[in-house]
gemmi code that builds the backbone of each chain (N, CA, C; Angstrom):
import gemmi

chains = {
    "A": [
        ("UNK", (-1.967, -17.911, -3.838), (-1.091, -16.881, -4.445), (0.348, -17.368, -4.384)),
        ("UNK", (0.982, -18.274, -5.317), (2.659, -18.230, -5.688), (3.683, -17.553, -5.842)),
        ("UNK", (4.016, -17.727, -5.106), (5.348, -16.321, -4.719), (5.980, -17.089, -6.073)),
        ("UNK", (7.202, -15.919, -6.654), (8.314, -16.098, -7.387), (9.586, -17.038, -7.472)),
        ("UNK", (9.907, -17.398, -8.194), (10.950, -18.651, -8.072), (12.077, -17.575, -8.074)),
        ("UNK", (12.749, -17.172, -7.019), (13.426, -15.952, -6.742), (14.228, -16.538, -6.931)),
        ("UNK", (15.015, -17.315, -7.062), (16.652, -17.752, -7.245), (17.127, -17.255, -8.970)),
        ("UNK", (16.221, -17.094, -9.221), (16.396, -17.496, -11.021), (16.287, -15.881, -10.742)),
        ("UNK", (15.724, -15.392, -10.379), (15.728, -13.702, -10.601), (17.252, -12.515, -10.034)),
        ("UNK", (17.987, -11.941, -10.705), (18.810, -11.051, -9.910), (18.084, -9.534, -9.528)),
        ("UNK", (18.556, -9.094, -8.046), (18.165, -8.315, -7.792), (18.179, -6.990, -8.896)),
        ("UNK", (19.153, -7.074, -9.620), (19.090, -5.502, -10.395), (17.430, -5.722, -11.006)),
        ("UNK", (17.048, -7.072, -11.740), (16.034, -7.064, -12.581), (14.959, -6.514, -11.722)),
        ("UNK", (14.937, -6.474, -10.376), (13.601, -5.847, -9.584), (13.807, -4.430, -9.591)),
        ("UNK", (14.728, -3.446, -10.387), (14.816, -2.178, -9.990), (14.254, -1.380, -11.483)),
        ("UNK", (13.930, -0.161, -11.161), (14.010, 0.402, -9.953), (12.680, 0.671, -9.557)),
        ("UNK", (12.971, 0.505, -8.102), (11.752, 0.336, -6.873), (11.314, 1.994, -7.330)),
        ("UNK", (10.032, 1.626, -7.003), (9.128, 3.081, -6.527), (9.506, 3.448, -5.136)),
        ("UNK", (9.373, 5.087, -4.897), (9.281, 5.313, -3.335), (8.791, 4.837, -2.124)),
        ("UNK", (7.968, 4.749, -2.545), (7.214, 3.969, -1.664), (7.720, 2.560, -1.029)),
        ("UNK", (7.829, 2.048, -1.998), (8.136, -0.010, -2.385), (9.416, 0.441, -1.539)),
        ("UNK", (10.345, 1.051, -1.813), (11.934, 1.062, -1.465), (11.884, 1.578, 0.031)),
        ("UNK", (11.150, 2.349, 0.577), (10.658, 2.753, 1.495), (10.102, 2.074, 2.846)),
        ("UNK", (9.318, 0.940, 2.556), (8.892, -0.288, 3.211), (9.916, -1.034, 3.135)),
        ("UNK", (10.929, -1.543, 2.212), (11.694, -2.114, 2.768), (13.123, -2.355, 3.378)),
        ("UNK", (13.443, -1.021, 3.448), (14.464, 0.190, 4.106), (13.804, 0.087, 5.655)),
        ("UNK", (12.946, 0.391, 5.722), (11.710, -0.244, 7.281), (11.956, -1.606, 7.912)),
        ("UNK", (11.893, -2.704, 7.043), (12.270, -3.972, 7.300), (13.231, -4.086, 7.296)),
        ("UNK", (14.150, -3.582, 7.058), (15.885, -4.129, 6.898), (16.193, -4.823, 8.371)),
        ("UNK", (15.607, -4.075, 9.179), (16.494, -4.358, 10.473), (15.308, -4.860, 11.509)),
        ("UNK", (14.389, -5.240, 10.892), (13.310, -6.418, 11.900), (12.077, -6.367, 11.304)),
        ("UNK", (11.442, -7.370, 12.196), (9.892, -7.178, 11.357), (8.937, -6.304, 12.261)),
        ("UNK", (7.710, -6.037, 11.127), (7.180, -4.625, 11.553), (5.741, -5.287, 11.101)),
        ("UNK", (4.982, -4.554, 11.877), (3.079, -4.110, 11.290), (2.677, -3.241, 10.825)),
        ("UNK", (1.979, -3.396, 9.510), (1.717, -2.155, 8.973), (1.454, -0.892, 9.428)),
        ("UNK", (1.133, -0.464, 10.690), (1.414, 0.731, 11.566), (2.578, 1.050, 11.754)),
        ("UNK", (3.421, 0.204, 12.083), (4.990, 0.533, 12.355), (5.984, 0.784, 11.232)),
        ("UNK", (5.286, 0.037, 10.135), (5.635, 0.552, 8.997), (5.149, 2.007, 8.335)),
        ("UNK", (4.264, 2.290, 8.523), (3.999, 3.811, 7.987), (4.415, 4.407, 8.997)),
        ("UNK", (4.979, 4.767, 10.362), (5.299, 5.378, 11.158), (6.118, 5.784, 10.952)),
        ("UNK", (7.080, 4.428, 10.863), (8.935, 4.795, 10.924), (9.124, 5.269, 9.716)),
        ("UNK", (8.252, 5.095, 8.004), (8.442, 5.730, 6.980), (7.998, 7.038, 6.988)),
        ("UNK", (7.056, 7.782, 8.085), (6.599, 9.147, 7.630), (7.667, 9.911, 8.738)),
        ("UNK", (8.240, 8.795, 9.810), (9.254, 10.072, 10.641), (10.526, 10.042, 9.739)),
        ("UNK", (11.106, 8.792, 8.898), (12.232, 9.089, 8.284), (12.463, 10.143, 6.898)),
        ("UNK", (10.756, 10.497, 6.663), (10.850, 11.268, 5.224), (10.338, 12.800, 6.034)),
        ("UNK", (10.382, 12.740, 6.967), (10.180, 14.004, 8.146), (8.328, 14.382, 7.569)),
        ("UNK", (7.527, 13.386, 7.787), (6.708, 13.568, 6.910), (6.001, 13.776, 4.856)),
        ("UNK", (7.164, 13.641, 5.054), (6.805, 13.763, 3.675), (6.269, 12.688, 2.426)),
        ("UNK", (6.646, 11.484, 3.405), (5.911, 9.940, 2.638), (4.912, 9.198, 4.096)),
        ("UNK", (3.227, 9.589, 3.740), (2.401, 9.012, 4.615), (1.648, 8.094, 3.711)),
        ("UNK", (2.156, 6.521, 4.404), (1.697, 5.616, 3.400), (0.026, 5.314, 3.903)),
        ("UNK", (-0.755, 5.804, 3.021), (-2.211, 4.988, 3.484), (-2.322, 3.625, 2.936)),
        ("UNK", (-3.926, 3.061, 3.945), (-3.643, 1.609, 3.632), (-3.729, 0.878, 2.022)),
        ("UNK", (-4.188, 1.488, 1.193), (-4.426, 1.121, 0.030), (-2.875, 1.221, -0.495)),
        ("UNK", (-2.575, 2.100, -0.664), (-0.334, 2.066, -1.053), (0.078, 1.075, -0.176)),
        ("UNK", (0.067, 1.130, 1.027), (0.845, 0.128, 1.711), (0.740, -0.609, 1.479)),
        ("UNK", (-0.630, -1.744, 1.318), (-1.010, -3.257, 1.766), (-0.618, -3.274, 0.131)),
        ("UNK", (-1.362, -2.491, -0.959), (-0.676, -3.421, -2.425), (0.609, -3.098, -2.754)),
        ("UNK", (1.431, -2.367, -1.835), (3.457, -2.912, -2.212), (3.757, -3.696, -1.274)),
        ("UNK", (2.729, -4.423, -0.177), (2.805, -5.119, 0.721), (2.373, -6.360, -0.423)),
        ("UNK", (1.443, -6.435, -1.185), (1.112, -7.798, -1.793), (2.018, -8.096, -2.484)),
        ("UNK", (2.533, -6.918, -3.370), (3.351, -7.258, -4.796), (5.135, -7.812, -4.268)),
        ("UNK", (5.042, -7.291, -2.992), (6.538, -7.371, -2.553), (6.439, -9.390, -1.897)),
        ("UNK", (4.983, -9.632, -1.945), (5.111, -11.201, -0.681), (5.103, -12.000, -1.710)),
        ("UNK", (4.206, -11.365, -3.412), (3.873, -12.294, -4.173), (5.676, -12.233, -5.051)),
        ("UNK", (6.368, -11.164, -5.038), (7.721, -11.436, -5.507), (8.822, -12.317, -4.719)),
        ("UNK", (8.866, -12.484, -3.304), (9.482, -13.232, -2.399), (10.287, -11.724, -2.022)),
        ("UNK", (10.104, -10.887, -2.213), (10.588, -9.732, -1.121), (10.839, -9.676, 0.378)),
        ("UNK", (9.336, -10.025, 0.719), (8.871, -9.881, 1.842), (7.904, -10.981, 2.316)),
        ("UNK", (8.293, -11.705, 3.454), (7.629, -12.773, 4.032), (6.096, -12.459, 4.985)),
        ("UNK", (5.069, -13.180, 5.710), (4.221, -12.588, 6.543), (5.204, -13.495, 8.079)),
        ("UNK", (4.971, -13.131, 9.307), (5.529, -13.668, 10.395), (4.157, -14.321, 11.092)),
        ("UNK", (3.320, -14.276, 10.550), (1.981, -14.461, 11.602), (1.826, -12.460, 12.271)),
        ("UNK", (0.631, -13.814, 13.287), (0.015, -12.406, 13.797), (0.361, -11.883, 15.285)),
        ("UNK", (0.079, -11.193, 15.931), (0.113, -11.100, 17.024), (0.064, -9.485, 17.846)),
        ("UNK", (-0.539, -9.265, 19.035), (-0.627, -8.271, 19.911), (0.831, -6.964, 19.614)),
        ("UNK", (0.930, -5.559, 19.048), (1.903, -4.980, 19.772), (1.042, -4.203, 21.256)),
        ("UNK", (2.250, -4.858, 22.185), (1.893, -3.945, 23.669), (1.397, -2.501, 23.901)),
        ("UNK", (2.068, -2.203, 22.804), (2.249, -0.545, 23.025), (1.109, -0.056, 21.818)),
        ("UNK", (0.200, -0.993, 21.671), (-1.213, -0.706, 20.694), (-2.282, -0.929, 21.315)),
        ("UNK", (-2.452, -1.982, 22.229), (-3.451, -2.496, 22.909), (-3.842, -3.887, 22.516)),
        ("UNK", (-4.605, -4.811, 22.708), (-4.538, -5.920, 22.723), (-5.214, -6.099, 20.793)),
        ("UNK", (-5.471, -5.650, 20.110), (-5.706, -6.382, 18.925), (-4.725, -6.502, 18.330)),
        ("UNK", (-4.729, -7.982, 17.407), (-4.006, -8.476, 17.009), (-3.045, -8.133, 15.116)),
        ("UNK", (-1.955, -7.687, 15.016), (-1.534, -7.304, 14.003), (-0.771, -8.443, 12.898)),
        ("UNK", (-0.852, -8.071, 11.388), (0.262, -9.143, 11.147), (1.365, -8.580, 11.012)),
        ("UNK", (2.630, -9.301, 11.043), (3.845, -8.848, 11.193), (4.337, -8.960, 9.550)),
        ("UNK", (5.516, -8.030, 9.105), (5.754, -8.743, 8.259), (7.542, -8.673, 8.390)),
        ("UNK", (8.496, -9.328, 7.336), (9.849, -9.479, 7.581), (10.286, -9.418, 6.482)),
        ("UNK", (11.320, -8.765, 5.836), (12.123, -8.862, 4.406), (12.662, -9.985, 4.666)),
        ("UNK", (13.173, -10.930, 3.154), (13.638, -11.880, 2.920), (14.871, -11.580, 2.298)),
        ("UNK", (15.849, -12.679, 1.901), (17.596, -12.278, 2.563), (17.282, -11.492, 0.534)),
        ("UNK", (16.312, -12.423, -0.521), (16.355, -11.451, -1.682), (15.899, -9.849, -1.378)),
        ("UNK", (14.673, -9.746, -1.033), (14.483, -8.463, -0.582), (15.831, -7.466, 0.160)),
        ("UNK", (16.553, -8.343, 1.146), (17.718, -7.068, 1.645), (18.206, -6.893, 0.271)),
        ("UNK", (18.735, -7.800, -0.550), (19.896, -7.403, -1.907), (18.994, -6.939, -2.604)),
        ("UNK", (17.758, -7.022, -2.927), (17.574, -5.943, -3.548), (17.256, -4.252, -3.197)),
        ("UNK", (16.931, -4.188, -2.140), (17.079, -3.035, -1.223), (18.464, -2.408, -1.384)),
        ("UNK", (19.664, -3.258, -1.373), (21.149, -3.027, -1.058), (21.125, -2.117, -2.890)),
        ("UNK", (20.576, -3.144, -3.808), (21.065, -2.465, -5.241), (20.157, -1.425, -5.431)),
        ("UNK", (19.191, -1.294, -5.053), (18.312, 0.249, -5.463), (19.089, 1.066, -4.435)),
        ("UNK", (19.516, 1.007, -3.277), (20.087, 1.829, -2.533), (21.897, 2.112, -3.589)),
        ("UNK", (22.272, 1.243, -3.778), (23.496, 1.422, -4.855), (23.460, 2.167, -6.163)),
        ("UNK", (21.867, 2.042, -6.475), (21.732, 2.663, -7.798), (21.484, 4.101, -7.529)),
        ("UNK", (20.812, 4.452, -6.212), (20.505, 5.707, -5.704), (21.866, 6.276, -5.757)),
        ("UNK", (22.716, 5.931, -4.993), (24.538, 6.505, -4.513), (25.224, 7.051, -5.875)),
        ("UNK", (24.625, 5.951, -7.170), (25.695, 6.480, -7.892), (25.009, 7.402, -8.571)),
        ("UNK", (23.632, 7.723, -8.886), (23.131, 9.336, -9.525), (23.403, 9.828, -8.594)),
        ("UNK", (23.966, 9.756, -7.369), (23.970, 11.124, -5.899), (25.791, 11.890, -6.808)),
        ("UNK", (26.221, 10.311, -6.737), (27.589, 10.803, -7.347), (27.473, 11.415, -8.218)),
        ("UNK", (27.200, 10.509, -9.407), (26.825, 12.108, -11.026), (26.676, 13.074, -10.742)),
        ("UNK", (25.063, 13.580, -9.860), (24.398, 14.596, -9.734), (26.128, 15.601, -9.365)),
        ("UNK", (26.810, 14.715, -7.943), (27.945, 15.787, -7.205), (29.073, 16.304, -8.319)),
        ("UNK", (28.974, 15.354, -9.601), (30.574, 15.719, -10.213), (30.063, 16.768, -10.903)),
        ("UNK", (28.447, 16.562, -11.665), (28.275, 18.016, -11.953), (28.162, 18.897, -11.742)),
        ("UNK", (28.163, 19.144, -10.007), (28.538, 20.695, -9.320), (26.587, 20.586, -8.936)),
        ("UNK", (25.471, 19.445, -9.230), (24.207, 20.105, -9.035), (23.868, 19.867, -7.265)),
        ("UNK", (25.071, 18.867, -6.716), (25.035, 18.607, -5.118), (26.131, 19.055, -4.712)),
        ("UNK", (26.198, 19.763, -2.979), (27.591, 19.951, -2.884), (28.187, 18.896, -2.392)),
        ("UNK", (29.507, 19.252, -2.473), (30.435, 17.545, -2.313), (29.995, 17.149, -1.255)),
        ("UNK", (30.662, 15.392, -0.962), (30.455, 14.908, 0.354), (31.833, 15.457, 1.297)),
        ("UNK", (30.666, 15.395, 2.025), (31.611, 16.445, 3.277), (32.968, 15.039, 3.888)),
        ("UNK", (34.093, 15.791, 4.119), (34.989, 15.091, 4.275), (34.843, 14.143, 5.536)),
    ],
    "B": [
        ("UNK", (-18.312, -0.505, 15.623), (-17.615, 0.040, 14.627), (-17.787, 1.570, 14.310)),
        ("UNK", (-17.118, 2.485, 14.330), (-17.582, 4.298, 14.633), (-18.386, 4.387, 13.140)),
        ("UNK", (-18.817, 5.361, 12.849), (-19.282, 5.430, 11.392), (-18.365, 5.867, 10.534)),
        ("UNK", (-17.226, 6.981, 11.244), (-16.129, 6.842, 9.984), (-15.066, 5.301, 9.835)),
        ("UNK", (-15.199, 4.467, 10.285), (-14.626, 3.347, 9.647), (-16.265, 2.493, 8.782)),
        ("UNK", (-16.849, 2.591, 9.100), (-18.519, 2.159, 8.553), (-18.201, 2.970, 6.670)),
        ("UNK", (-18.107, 4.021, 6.862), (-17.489, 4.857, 5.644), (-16.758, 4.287, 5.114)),
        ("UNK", (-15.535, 3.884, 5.909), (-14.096, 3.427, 4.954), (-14.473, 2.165, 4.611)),
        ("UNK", (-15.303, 1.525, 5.302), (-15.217, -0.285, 4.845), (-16.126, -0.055, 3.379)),
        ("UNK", (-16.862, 1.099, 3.421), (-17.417, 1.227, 2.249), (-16.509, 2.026, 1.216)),
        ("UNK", (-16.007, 2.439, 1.477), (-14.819, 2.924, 0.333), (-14.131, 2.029, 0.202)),
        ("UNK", (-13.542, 0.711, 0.494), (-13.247, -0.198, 0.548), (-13.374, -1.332, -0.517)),
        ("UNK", (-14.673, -1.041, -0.926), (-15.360, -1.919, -2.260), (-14.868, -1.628, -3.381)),
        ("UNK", (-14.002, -0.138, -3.289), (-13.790, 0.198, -4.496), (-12.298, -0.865, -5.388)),
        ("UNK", (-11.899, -1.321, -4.082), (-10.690, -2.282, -4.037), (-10.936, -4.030, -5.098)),
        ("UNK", (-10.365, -4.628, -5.165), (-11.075, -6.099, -5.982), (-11.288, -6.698, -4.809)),
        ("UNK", (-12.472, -8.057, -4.944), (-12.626, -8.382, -3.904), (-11.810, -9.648, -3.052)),
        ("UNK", (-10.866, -9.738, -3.733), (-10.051, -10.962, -3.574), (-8.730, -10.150, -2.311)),
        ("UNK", (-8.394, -8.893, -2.794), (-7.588, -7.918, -2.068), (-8.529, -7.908, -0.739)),
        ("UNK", (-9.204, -7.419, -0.928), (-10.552, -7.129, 0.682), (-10.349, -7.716, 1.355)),
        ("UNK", (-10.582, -9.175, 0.775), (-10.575, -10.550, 1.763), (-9.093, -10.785, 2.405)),
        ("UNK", (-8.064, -10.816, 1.690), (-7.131, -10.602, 1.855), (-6.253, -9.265, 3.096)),
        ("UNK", (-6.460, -8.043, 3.051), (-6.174, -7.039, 3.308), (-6.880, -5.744, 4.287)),
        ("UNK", (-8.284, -6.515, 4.293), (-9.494, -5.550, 4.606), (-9.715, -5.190, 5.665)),
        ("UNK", (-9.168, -6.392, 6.718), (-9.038, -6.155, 8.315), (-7.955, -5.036, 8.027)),
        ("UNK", (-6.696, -5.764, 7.618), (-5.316, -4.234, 8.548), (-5.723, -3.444, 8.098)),
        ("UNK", (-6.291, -3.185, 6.863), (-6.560, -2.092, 6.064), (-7.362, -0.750, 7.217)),
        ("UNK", (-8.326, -1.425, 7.470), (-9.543, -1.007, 8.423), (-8.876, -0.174, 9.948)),
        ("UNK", (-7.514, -1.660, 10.395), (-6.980, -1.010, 11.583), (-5.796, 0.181, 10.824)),
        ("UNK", (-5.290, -0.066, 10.337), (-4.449, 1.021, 9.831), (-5.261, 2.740, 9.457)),
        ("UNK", (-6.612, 2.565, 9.216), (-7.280, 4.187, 9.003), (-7.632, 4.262, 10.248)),
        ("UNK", (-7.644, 3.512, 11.233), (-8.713, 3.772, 12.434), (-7.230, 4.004, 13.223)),
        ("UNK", (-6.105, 3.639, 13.223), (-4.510, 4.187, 13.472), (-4.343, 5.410, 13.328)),
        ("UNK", (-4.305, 5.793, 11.795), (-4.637, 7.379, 11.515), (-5.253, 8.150, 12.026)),
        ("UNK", (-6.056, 7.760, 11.610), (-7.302, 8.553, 12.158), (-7.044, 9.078, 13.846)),
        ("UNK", (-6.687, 7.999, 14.553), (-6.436, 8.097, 16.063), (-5.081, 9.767, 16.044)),
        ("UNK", (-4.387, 9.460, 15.271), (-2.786, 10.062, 15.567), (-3.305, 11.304, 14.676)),
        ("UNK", (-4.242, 11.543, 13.152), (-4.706, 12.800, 13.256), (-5.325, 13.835, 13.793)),
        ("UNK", (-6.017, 13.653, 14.885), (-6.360, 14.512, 16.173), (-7.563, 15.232, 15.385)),
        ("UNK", (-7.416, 16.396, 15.451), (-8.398, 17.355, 14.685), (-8.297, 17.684, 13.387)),
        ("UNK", (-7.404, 17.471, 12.530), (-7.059, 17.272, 11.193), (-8.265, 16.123, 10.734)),
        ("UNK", (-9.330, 16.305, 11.063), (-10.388, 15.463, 10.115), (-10.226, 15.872, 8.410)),
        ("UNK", (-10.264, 16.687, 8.170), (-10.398, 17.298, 7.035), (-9.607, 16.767, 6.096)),
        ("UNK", (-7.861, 17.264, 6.610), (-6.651, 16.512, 5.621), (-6.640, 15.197, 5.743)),
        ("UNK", (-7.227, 14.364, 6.999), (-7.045, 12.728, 7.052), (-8.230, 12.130, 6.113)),
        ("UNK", (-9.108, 12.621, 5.696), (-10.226, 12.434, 5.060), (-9.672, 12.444, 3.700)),
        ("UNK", (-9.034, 13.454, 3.420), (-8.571, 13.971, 1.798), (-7.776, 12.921, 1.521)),
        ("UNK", (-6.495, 12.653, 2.278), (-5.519, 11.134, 2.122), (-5.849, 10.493, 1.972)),
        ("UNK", (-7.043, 9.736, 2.706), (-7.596, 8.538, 2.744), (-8.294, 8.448, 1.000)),
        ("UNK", (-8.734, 9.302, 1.034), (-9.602, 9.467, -0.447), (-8.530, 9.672, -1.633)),
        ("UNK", (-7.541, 10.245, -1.573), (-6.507, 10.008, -2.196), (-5.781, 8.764, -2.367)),
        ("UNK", (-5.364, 8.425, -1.799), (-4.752, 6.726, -1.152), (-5.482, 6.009, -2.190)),
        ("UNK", (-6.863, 6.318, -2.123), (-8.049, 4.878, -2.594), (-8.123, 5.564, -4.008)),
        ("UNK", (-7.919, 6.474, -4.212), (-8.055, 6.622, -5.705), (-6.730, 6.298, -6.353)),
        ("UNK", (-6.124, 6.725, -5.834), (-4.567, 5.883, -6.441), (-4.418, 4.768, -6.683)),
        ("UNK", (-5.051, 3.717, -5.183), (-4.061, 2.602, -5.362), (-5.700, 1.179, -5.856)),
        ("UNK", (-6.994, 1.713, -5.315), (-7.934, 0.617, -6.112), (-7.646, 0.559, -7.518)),
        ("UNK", (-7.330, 1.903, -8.382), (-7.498, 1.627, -10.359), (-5.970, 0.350, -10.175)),
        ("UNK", (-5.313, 0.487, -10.014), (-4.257, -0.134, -10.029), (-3.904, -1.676, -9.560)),
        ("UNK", (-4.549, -1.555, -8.268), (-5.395, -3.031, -8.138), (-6.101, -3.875, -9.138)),
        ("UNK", (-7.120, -2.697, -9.421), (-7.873, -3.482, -10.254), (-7.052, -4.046, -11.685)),
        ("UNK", (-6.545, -3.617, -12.517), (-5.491, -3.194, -13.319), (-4.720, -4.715, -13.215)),
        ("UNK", (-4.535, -4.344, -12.085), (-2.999, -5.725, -12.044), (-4.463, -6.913, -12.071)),
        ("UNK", (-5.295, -7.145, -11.226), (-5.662, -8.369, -11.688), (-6.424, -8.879, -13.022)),
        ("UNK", (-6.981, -7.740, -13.722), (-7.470, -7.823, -15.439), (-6.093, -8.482, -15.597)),
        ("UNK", (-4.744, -7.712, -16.018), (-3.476, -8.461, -16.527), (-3.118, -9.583, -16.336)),
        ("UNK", (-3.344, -10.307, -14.759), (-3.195, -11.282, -14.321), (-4.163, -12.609, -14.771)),
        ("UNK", (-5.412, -11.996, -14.885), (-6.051, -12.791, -15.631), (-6.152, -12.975, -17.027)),
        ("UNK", (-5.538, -12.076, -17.906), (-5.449, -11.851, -19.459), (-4.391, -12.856, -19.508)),
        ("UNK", (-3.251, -13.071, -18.296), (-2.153, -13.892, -19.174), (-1.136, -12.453, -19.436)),
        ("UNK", (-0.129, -13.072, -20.216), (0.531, -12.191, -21.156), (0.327, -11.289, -22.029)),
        ("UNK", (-1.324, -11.924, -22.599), (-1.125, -11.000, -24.036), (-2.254, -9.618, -23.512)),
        ("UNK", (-1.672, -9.285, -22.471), (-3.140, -8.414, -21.864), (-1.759, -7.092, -22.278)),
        ("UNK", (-2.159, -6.318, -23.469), (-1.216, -4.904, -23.857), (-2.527, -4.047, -24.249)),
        ("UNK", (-2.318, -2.811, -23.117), (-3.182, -1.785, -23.690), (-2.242, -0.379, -24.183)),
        ("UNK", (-3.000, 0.795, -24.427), (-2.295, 1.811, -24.599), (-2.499, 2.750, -23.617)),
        ("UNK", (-1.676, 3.393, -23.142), (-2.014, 4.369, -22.245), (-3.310, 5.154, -21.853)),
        ("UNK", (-4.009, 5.449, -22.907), (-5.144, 6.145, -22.537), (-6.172, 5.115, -22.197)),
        ("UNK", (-6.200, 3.665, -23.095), (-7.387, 3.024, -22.862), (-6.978, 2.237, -21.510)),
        ("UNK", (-5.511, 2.353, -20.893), (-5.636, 2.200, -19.523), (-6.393, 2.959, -18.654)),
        ("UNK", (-6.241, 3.994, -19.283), (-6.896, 5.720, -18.415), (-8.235, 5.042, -18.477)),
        ("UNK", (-9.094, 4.819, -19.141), (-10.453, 4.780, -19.868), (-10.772, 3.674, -18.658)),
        ("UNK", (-10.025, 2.567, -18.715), (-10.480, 1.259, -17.777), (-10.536, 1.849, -16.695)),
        ("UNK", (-9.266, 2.274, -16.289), (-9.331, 2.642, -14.785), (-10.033, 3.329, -14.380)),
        ("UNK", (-10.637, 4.461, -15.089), (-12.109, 5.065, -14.489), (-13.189, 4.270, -14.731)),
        ("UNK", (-13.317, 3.544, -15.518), (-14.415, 2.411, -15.390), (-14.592, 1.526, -13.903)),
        ("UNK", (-13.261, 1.434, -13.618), (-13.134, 0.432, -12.566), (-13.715, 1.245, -11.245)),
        ("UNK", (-13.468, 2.359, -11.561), (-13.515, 3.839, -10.591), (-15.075, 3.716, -10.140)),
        ("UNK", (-15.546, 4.348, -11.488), (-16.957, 4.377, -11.385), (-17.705, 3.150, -11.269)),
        ("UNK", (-17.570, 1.457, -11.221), (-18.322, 0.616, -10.997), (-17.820, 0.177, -9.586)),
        ("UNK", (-16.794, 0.624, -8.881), (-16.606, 0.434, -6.926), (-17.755, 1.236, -6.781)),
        ("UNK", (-17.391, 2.699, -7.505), (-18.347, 3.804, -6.526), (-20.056, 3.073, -6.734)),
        ("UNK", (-20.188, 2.543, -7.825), (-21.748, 2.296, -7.445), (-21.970, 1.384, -6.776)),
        ("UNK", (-20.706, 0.563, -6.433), (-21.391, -0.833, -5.265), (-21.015, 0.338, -4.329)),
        ("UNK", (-20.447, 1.219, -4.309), (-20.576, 1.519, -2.320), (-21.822, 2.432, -2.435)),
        ("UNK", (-22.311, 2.773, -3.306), (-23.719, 3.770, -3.171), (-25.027, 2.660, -3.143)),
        ("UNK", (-24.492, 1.774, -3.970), (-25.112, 0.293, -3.729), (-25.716, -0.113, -2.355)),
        ("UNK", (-24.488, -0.303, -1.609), (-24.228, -0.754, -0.015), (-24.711, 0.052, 0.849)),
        ("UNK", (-24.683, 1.510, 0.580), (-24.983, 2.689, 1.307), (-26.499, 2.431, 1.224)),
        ("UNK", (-27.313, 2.840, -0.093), (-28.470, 2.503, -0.546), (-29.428, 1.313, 0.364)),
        ("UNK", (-28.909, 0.313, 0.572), (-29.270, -0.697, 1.016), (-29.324, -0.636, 2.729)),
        ("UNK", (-28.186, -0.529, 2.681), (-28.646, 0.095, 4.687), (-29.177, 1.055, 4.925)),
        ("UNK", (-29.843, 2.101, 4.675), (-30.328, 3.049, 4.832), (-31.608, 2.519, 4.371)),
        ("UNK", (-32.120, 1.818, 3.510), (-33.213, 1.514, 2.853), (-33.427, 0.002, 4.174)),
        ("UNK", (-32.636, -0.744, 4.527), (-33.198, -1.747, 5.669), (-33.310, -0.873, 6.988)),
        ("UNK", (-32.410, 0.398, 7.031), (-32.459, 1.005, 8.335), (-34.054, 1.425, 8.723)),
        ("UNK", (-34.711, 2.035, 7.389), (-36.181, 2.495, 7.373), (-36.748, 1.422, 7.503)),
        ("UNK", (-36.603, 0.163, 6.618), (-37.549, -0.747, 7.565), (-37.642, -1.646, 8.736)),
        ("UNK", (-36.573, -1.355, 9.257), (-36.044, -1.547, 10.876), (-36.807, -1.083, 11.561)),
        ("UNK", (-36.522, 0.269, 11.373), (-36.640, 1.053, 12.784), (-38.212, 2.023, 12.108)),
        ("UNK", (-38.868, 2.358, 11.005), (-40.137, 2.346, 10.611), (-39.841, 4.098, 10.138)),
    ],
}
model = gemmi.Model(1)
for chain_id, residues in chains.items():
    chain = gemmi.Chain(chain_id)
    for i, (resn, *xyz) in enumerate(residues, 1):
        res = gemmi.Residue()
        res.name, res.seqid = resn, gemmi.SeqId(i, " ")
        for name, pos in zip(("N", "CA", "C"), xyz):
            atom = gemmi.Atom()
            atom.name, atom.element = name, gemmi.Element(name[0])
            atom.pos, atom.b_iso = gemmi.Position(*pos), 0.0
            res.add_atom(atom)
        chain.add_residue(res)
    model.add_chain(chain)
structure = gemmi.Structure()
structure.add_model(model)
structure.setup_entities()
């Protein structure tokens, strides 16, 4: 399976991410994770409201490794699971920028939405 | 292996088999994760799970027809609809398939 010749690609052209997709890698931004730790930290940050099962996860998990999104780290034990072995995975420095521009593209409909009175302002 | 993951590895088929091989272990630990952290919620963890797999196998399947068509693989919306329950209904008969078959060696196992 050939990942993407990501240099030639700009992040805007990967947008816009699905919930989900943008979701997993908002998760990775700040280390690598196992697909448990990944649906965890995504269903406490949406206060429940995004529970990724394994079929959603693992194929925005494929489509994101086969784009160069997201790397695998190998495998290995988390402590705090018990001894079977997980794979890890890690965003790649394209994956943060594109994370950074769907998160940019999000900010500026937040803005629209506020000038038309449909959000209240940002608090000072 | 409990019998509700025995279940899921058979809902599982409904997936392509190149993904399975690929995906089929975490896949497996990730419902048996759930499953652990849903407690007595059998009912709604059952419904997700079955949700999950109906969502995301047509779509699987989907991307690798395209992948193998090349480029010129353009359908129209509905006769996507049309495939993807095709794809639907030929998992479900390999897992009634699979089901079929152990239950049919289980009788001549055990008599």
């Amino acid at each position: 399976m050939g990942k993407a010749t990501v240099k030639a690609r700009a992040p805007e052209a990967e947008l816009p991410l699905t919930p989900p997709t943008f979701q997993i890698l908002l998760t990775l931004a700040d280390g690598e994770r196992h697909g448990y730790a990944i649906m965890k930290e995504v269903a406490d940050r949406t206060d429940g409201g995004m529970h990724l099962g394994p079929g959603t996860l693992y194929g925005s998990l494929k489509r994101l490794l086969e784009g160069g999104l997201v790397d695998e780290v190998g495998e290995r034990a988390d402590p705090e699971l018990g001894d079977e072995r997980r794979r890890f995975y890690r965003i790649t420095p394209f994956g943060i920028a594109v994370t950074r521009a769907e998160a940019q593209r999000m900010d500026a409909a937040v803005r629209a939405a506020r000038k038309k009175k449909l959000l209240a302002p940002r608090p000072a | 292996m409990s019998p509700a993951e025995r279940a899921y590895r058979l809902m599982l088929r409904l997936f392509p088999a190149e993904f399975r091989a690929e995906y089929g272990r975490e896949m497996a630990q990730l419902f048996n994760d759930r499953r652990r952290d849903a407690g007595a919620h059998r009912v709604q963890f059952w419904a997700a799970m079955i949700v999950d797999t109906a969502r995301s196998a047509p779509a699987l399947r989907l991307g690798k027809w395209r992948a193998q068509a090349g480029g010129n693989f353009h359908l129209e919306g509905r006769t996507m609809k049309t495939m993807a329950i095709l794809a639907i209904l030929i998992g479900t008969l390999e897992v009634v398939n699979s089901a079929a078959e152990a239950w049919v060696g289980g009788l001549v196992l055990h008599g």
